[in-house]
N, C-alpha and C positions, 0 to 999 in steps of 0.2 A: 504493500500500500504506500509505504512513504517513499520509495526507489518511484514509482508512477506518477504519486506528487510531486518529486523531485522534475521528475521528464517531462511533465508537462509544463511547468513552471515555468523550464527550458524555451519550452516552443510556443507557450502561449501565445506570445505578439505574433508571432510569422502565424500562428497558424488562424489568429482574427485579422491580417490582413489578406491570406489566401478565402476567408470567407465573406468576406467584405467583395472580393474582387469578384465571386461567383454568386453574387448577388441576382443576377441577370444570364444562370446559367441553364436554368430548365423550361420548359414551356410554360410549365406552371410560376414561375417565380417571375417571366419575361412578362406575364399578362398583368400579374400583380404589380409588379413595377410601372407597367403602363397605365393601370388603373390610380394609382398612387399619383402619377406625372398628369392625369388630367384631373385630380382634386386639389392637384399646388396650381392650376391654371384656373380654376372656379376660385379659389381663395383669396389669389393675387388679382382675377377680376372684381372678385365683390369689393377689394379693397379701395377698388378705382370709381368705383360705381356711384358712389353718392358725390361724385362730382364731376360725373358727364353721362349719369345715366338715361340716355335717349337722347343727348346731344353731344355727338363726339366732334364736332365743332369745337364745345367747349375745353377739348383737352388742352392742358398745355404741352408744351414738347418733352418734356419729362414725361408723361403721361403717355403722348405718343410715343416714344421711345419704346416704355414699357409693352403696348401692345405690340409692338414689332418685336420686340423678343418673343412675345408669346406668339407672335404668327411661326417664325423659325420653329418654335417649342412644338407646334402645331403641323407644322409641315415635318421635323424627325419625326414624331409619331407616328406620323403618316407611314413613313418608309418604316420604320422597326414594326407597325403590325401589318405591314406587307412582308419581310422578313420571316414575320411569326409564322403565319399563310404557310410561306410557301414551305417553311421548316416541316408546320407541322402535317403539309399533304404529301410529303417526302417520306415522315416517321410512320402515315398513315398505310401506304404505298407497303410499307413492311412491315409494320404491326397489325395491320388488318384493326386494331381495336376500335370498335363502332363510337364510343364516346368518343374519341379523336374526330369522326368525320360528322358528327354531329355538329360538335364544337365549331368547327371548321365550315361547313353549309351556313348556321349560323352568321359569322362574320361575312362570309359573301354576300349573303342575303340583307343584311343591313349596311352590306358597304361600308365597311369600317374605315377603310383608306381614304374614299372620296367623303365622306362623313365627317373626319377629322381634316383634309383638306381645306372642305366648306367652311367651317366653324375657326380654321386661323384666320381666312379672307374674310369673316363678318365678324370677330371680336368685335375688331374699333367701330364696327357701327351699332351693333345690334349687344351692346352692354348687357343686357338683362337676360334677353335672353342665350348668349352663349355662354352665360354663366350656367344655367337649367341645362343645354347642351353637354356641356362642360362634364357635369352633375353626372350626368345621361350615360356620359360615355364611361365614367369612370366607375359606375354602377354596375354595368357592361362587361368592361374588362374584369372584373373580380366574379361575376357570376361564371363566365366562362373557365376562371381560373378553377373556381368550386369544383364547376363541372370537372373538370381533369384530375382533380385533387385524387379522390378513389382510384383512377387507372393507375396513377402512376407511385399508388402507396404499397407499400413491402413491409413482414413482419406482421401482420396485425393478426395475422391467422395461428391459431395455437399451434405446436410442434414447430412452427420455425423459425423461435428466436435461439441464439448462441446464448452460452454461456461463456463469463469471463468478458476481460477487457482487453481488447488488444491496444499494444504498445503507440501510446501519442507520436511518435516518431513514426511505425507503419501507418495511422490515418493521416499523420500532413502527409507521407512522401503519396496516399491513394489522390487527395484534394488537389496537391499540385498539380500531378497527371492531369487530373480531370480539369484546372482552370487550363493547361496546355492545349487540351484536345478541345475548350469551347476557342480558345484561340485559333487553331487550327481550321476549325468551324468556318470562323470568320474570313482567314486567308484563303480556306479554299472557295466562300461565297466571291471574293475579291477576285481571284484567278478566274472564276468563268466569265461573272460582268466583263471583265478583260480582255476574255477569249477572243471574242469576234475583231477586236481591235488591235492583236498583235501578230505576229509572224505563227503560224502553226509550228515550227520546230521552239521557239520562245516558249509557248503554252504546254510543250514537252517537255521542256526542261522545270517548267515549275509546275507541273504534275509528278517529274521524278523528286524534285525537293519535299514535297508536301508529302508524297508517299514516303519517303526515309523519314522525316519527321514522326506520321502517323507508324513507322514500324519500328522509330525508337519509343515511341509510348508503350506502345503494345508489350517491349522488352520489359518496360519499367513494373507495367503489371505483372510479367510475369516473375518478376523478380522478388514484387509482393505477394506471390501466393507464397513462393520458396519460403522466403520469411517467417511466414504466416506456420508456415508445418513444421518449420524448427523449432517455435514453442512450445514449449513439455506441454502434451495432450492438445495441439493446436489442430490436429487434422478434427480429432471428434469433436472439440468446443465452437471452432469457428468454419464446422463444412459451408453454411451458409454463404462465409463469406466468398470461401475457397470456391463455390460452386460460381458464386456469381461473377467474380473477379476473371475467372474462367472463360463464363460466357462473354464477360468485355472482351475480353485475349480476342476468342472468336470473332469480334464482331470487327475489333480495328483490324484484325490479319485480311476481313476483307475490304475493309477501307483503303488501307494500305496497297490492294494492287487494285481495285478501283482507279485509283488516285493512278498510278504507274502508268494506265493504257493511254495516255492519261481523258482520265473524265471526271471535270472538277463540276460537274453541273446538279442534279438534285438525288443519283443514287451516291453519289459521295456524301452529299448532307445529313441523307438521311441516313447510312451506317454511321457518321460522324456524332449524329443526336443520337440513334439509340445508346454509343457506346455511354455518352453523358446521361441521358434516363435512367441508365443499368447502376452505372456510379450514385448518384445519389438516390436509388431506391433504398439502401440499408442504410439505416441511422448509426450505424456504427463511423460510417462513409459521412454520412449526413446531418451532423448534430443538430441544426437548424430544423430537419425534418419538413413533410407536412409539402403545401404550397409557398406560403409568405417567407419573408424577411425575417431574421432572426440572428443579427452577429451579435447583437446587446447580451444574448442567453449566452453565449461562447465568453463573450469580454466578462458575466458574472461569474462564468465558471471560470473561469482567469482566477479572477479575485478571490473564489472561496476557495480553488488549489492552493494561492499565496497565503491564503489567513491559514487553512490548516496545515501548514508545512512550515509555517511561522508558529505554530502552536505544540506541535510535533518539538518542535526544536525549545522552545521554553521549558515542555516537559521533562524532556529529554538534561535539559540542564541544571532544572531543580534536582 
């Protein structure tokens, strides 16, 4: 016990800025962030409200300013829940799971791209109501998060939780993989927008980078299962893990020559997300758990490793 407070002690800050960073790494956590990002755009509008509301004439240029950022604010949104789209009809495309394409029909049907487009072009006129918009949309985004939340939970089913704790040093080194491979995510979404604009031997060679990338992760996993079975009794207490860290292995080896042929376009994306789904399905992987945000819960478990390792050590020297 105090050898584990010790170790974590160790890594706590790196391992609250590796979860800080994958704040915006799962479907489920990208829609909640989007819903989050049009409730600070209803908030900072109501703020403006009671002095130009229904007449944006009366803004001043400070004020205008302010709605121009939130038009910008309004137009990335636009592109990150087109992003989300197309991620999740890629994950769909492989998981077959019906809640995904529910989820996904949804969003098309209310045009969530042009939706949020519309509403950064009428902030500055239409104050009152692109606040209730605003509202709307942010309502929106976290229902749809809901919806996903079940598909994409692990463990809750009796017989398949571990026993024991494994070592703070094997979950950062699983976390970091996994904030690499949503980086990789993002490079290989960059390489295909690319595609059409660069030389076809160009687009080869950064499919052969992206695949050495994606099959040194793949190493790193497997080097965490190793890990993981040199712990006295680590194969029976943490099969779960081992099964699942496994099935990552699987999934990036076929990313990885995915990516080689090279085809950086949506059957890359979508082996690139399941592997990230896979990862954060076990809360052992996942401390935050769940859909939402959650590094505050990591940062207290910081502090109460410190207090009792601080406390351990007072006893210890009375």
């Amino acid at each position: 016990q105090q050898d584990l407070l010790a170790e974590f002690e160790k890594i706590a800050d790196e391992l609250n800025t590796v979860l800080a960073n994958l704040e915006g790494s799962t479907l489920v956590k990208r829609l909640k962030a989007a819903s989050r990002k049009q409730q600070q755009v209803a908030t900072k509008l109501g703020s403006l409200a009671g002095d130009v509301f229904g007449a944006p004439a009366r803004a001043t240029s400070a004020q205008s300013e302010v709605f121009g950022e939130l038009t910008a604010v309004e137009e990335k949104s636009s592109l990150d829940a087109s992003n989300i789209m197309d991620d999740m009809a890629a994950f769909f495309d492989r998981s077959r799971y019906a809640r995904f394409k529910v989820v996904l029909d949804d969003m098309r049907e209310q045009d969530v791209t042009a939706g949020l487009r519309d509403l950064g072009d009428e902030l500055g006129k239409e104050s009152g109501l692109s606040i209730a918009q605003a509202e709307y949309w942010s309502e929106t985004f976290d229902r749809w998060a809901e919806d996903l939340v079940e598909v994409t939970k692990c463990g809750a089913c009796p017989g398949c939780k571990s026993k024991g704790s494994l070592p703070p040093s094997i979950v950062l080194e699983v976390l970091q993989v996994l904030e690499a491979e949503v980086n990789l995510r993002e490079e290989t979404r960059v390489a295909e927008q690319a595609r059409a604009a660069i030389p076809a031997e160009r687009h080869a060679e950064t499919g052969t980078r992206l695949s050495r990338t994606q099959d040194g992760l793949r190493d790193r996993i497997d080097s965490v299962v190793v890990r993981i079975r040199e712990i006295p009794e680590g194969e029976q207490d943490f099969a779960k893990e081992i099964a699942l860290l496994t099935r990552v292995s699987q999934v990036m080896d076929e990313a990885t020559r995915i990516l080689a042929t090279p085809d950086t376009g949506s059957r890359a994306i979508a082996a690139e997300t399941e592997a990230i789904e896979l990862l954060l399905q076990s809360k052992r992987f996942n401390p935050n758990g769940g859909g939402g945000g959650g590094a505050a819960r990591t940062q207290a478990a910081a502090g109460a490793a410190r207090r009792a390792t601080r406390r351990s050590r007072s006893s210890a020297a009375a």
